[in-house]
C-alpha positions in Angstrom: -2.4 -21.6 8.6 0.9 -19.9 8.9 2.4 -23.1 7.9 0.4 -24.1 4.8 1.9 -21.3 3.2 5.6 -21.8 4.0 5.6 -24.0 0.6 5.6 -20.2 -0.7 8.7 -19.7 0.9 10.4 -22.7 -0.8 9.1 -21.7 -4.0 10.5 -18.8 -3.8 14.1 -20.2 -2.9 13.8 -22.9 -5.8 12.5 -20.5 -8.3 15.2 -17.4 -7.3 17.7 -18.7 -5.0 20.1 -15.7 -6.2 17.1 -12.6 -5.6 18.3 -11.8 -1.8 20.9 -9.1 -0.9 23.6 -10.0 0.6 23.4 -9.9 4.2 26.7 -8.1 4.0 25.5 -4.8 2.1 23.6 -4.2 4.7 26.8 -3.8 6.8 28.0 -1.6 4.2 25.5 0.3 4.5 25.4 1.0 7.9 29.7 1.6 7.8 28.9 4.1 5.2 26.3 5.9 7.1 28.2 5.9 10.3 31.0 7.7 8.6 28.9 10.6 7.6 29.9 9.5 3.7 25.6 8.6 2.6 24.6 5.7 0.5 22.1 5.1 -2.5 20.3 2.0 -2.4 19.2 0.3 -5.3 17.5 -2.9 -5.2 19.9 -5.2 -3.9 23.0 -2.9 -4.5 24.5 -0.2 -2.5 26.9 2.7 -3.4 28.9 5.5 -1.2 27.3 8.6 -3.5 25.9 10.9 -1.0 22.7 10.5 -2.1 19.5 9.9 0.1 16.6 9.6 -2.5 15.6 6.3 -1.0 13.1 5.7 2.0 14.6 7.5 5.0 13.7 5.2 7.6 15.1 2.0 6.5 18.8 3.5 6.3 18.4 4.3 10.1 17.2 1.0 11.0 19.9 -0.8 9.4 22.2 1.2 11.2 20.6 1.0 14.2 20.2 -3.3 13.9 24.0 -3.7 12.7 25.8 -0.9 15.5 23.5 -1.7 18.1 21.7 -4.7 18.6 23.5 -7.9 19.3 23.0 -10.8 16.4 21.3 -8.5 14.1 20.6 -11.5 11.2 19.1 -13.5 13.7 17.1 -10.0 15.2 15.7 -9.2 11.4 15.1 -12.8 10.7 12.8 -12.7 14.4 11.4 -9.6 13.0 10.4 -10.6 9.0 8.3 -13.9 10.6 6.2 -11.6 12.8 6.0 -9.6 10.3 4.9 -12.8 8.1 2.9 -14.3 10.9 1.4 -11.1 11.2 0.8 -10.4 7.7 -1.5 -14.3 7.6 -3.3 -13.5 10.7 -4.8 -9.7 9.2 -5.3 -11.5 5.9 -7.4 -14.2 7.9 -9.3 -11.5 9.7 -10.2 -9.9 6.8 -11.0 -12.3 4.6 -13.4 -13.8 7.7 -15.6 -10.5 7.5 -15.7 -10.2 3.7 -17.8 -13.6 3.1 -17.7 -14.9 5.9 -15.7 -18.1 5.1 -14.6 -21.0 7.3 -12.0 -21.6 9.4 -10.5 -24.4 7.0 -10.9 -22.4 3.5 -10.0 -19.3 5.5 -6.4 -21.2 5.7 -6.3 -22.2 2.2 -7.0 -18.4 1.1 -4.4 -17.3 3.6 -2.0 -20.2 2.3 -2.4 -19.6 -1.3 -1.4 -15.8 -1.0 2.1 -15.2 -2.6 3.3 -12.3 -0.7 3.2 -14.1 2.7 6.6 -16.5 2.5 8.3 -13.9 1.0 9.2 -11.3 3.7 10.6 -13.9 5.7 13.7 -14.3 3.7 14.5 -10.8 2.7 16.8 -8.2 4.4 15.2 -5.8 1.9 12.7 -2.4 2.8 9.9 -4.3 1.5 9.8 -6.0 5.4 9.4 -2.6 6.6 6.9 -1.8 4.3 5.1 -4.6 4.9 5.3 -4.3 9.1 3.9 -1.0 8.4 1.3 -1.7 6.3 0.4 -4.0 8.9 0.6 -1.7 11.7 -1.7 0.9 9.9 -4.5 -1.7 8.7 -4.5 -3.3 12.5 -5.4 0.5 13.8 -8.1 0.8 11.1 -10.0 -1.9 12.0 -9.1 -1.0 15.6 -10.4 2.3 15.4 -13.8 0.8 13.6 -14.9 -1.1 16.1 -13.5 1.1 19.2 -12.8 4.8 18.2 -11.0 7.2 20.3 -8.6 9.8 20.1 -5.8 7.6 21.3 -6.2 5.0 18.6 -6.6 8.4 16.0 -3.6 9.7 16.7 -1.6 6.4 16.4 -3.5 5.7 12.9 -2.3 9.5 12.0 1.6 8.5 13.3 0.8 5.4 10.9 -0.1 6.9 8.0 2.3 9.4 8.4 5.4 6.8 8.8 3.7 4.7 5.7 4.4 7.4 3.8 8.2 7.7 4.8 9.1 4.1 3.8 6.9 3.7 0.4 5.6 6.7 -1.4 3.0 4.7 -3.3 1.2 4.9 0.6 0.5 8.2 0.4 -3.4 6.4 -1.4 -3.9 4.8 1.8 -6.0 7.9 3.1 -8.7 7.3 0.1 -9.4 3.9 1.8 -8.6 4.9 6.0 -11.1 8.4 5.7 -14.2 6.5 4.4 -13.6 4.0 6.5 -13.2 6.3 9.3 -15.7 8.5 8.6 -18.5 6.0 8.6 -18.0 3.7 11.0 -20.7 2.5 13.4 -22.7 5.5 12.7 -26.3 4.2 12.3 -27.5 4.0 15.8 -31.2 4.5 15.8 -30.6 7.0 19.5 -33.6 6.7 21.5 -36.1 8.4 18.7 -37.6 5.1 17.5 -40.6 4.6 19.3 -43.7 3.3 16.5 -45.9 6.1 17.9 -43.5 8.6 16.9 -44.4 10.6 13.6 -42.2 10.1 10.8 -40.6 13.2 10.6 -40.0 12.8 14.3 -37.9 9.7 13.8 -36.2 10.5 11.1 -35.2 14.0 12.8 -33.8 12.0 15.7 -31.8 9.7 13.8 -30.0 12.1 11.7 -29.5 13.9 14.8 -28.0 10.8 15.9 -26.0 10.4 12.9 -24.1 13.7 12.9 -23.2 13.7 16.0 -21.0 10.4 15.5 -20.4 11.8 12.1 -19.5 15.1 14.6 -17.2 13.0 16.7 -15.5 10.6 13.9 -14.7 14.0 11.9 -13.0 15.2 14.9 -10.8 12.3 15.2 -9.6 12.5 11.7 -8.3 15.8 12.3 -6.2 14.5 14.9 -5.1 11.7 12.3 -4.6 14.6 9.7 -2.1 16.4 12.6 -0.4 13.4 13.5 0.3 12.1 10.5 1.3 15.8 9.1 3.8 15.4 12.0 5.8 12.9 11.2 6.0 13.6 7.7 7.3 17.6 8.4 11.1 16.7 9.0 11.2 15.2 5.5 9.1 18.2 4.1 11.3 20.7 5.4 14.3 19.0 4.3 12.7 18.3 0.7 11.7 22.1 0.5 15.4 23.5 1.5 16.8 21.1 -0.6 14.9 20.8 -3.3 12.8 24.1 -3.6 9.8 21.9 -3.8 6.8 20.5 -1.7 7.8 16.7 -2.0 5.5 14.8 1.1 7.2 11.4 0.6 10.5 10.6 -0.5 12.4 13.1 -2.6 11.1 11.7 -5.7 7.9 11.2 -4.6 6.4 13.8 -5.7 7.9 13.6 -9.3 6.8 10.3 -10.0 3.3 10.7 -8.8 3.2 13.2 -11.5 3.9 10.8 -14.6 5.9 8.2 -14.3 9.3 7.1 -12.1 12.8 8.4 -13.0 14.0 7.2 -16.8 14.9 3.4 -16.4 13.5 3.0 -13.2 10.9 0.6 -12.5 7.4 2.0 -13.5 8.8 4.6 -15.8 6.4 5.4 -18.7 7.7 5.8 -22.1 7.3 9.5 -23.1 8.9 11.4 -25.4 10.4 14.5 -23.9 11.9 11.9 -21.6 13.6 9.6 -24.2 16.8 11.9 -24.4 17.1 11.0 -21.1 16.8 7.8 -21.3 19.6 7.6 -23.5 21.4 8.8 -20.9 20.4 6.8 -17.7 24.1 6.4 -16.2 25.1 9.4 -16.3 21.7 10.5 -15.1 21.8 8.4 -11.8 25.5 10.1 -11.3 24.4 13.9 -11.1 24.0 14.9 -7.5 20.4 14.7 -5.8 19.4 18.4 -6.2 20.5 18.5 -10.1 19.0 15.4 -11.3 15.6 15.6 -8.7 15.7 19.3 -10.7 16.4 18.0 -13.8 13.5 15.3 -13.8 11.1 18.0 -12.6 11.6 20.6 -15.3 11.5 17.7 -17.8 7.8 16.4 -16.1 6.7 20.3 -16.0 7.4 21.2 -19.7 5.8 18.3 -20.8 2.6 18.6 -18.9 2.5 22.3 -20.5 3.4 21.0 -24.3 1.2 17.3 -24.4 -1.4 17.8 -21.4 -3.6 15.3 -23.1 -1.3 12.5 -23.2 0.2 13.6 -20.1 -3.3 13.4 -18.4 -3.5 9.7 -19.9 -0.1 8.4 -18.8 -1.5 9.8 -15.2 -4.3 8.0 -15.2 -2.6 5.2 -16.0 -0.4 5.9 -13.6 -3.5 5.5 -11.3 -4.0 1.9 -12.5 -0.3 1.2 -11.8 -0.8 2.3 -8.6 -4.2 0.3 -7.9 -3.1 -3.4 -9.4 -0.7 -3.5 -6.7 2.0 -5.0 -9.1 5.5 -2.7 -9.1 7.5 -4.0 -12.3 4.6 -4.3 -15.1 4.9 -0.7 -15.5 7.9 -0.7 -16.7 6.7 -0.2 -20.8 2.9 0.7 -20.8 3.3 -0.1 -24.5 3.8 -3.2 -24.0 1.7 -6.0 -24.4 2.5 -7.8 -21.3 1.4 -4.6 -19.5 -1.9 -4.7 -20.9 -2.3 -8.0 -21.0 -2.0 -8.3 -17.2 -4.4 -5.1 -16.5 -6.3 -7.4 -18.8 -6.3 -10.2 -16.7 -6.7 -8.1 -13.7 -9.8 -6.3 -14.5 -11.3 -10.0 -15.6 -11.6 -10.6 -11.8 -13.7 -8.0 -11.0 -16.6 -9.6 -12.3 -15.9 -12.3 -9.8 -15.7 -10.0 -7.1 -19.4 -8.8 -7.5 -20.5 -12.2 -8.1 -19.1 -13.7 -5.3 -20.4 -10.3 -3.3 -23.8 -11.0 -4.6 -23.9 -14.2 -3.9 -22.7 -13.6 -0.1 -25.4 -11.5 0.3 -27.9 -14.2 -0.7 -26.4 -16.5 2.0 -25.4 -19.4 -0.7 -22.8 -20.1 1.8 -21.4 -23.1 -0.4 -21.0 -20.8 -3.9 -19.7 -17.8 -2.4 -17.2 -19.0 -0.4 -15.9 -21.2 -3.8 -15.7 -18.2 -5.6 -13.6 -16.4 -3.0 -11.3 -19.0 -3.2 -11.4 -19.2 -6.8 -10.5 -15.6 -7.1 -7.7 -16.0 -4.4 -6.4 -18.6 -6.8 -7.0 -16.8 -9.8 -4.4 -13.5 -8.3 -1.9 -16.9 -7.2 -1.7 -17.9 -10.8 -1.2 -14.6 -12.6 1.2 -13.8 -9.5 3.0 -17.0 -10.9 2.4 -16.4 -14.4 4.1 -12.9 -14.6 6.4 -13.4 -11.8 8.1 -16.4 -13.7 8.4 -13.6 -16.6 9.2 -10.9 -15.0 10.5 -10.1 -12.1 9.8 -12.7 -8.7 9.0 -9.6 -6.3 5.6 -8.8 -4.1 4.5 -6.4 -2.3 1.7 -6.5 1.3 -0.3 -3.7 -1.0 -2.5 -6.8 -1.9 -3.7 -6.4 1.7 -5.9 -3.6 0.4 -7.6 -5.9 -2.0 -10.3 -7.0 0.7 -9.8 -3.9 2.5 -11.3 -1.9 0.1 -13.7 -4.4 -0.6 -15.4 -4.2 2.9 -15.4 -0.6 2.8 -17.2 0.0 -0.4 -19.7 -2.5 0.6 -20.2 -0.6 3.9 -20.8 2.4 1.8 -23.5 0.7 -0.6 -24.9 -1.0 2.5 -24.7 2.4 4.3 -26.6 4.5 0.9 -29.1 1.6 0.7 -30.3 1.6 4.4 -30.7 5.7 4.2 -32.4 4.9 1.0 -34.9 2.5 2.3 -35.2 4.8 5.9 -36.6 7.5 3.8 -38.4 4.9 1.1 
């Protein structure tokens, strides 16, 4: 399985063989940070401006690999395949409990996924990303199946440290809390005897009900706390620093707002912002309180001025977020933009067909239309990656993630329904 899709991995070096860092910035990188002088890191380019408005964790680990730990290539290159081989074997798990496909079209799903080849190649944060990513959705469905406060407070410490190396995370609590909450929570209890009354048995199983609902709410405050935990260095640091409330990187908080910094991938086109954008250089070369400050006053005043349109460029922000695809963004005028939330939205149709169908046990269509629709994201991968810019992201992950959740909810809301019916 894992090797079906290594033909991803030469694609990847045919198609871009120039899109890797150089394996010596991240020895610059770590020299710079060991003298104390700070580093900004953007994309595959480093700089000595005492900066630190990318993630905070990957600047420590590159240190840590390239000061500490003997052969570090050949450590990070051990590390990215697990991470790959990791990445195939959730995807496999998950795709297994959506439809319930075969071992052999199981393979072919996992093998036709884009993102999977990639990480094994690249010395940039998107590995750590991705191992975390991986970490937290391995403790979800961990916890599902086998909840305790031990496996809550190491999801919490996960979702916590997601946060810390991508902001964009910080959504991953929409999907882990239902989850959580509703787990294996319809256990009839011992109150469903067919001489009870009706009332009777239906007192007993709600009684049932909230006390696992009881139990799993406890365990997500734990998560809450954990998670809270990690992320309160970084707060406090943000707050002193920046006089603001920031829960991911020091931008974070600025771009969830509207839009990334001007030029920056995923900036929206507004037009209090444009003067900026004439500017971009010399924006990027102000010092990270000033321009963090800068950004914010400009994000605030045109809230206050256009909240219409500054309510639309959020929600669209939302969509940015939820299509899982970084560099599209980048305009929202544009036409490719919308012609790829176009094409995105066409496969939701074949998501609730191929659901439908699942649940009607036609084993042979269902399973053909998961694969088509695994085939269908490889293509407009393909399409707009040739066009734009030949970069993935493990947030497709959450694609069938969130897919088994909301159909535990519907199955969860129909079986009440039909309990009281």
């Amino acid at each position: 399985m894992a090797a079906a899709s290594l033909y991803y991995v030469l694609a990847f070096l045919y198609l871009r063989p120039d899109a890797n860092p150089v394996p010596q910035e991240c020895e610059n990188i770590a020299r710079h940070l060991a003298a104390g002088e700070g580093f900004s890191l953007s994309w595959f380019s480093t700089s000595v401006q005492p900066s630190a408005n990318q993630e905070p964790v990957y600047p420590l680990l590159m240190a840590m690999f390239f000061r500490w730990v003997p052969s570090p290539y050949s450590s990070l290159l051990v590390l990215q395949v697990g991470v790959w081989l990791s990445a195939a074997w959730i995807l496999s798990g998950l795709a297994q409990r959506l439809v319930g496909a075969s071992r052999p079209l199981t393979a072919l799903v996992v093998a036709l996924w884009p993102p999977l080849g990639v990480y094994a190649l690249s010395y940039h944060p998107l590995w750590l990303r991705a191992a975390t990513l991986i970490f937290v959705v391995t403790l979800a469905l961990r916890y599902r199946d086998q909840p305790d406060r031990w496996r809550s407070l190491a999801l919490g410490f996960g979702l916590g440290a997601a946060a810390l190396v991508r902001a964009p995370f910080l959504v991953l609590p929409t999907l882990i809390v239902p989850w959580a909450i509703l787990g294996d929570t319809t256990s009839t209890g011992s109150g469903g005897g067919k001489d009870r009354e009706f009332a009777e048995r239906i007192s007993a199983r709600l009684n049932c009900y909230l006390q696992r609902l009881k139990q799993r709410l406890s365990h997500l405050v734990i998560i809450g706390i954990a998670a809270g935990v990690v992320l309160s260095p970084w707060v406090i640091r943000n707050w002193v620093v920046l006089g603001a409330w920031v829960p991911g990187t020091t931008t974070a908080g600025y771009t969830a707002l509207l839009g990334n910094h001007p030029g920056a991938s995923g900036a929206m086109e507004v037009e209090a912002l444009r003067p900026m954008q004439k500017f971009t250089g010399e924006f990027w070369q102000l010092p990270e309180l000033e321009r963090d400050m800068v950004f914010r006053q400009q994000v605030i005043a045109f809230w206050r001025e256009h909240p219409a349109e500054a309510a639309g460029l959020y929600l669209k922000k939302l969509v940015y977020l939820w299509t899982w695809w970084p560099n599209v963004g980048v305009n929202y005028r544009s036409s490719w933009t919308w012609g790829y939330l176009a094409l995105w939205s066409m496969s939701l149709p074949m998501i609730l067909i191929g659901w439908r169908l699942a649940r009607r046990n036609q084993a042979a269509v269902a399973p053909g239309l998961f694969l088509g629709l695994w085939c269908f994201f490889s293509l407009l991968y393909a399409l707009f990656a040739v066009n734009l810019r030949f970069r993935f992201e493990l947030e497709g992950l959450l694609l069938p993630y969130a897919l088994i959740t909301a159909r535990d909810i519907v199955n969860r809301v129909k079986g009440r329904y039909r309990l009281v019916a």
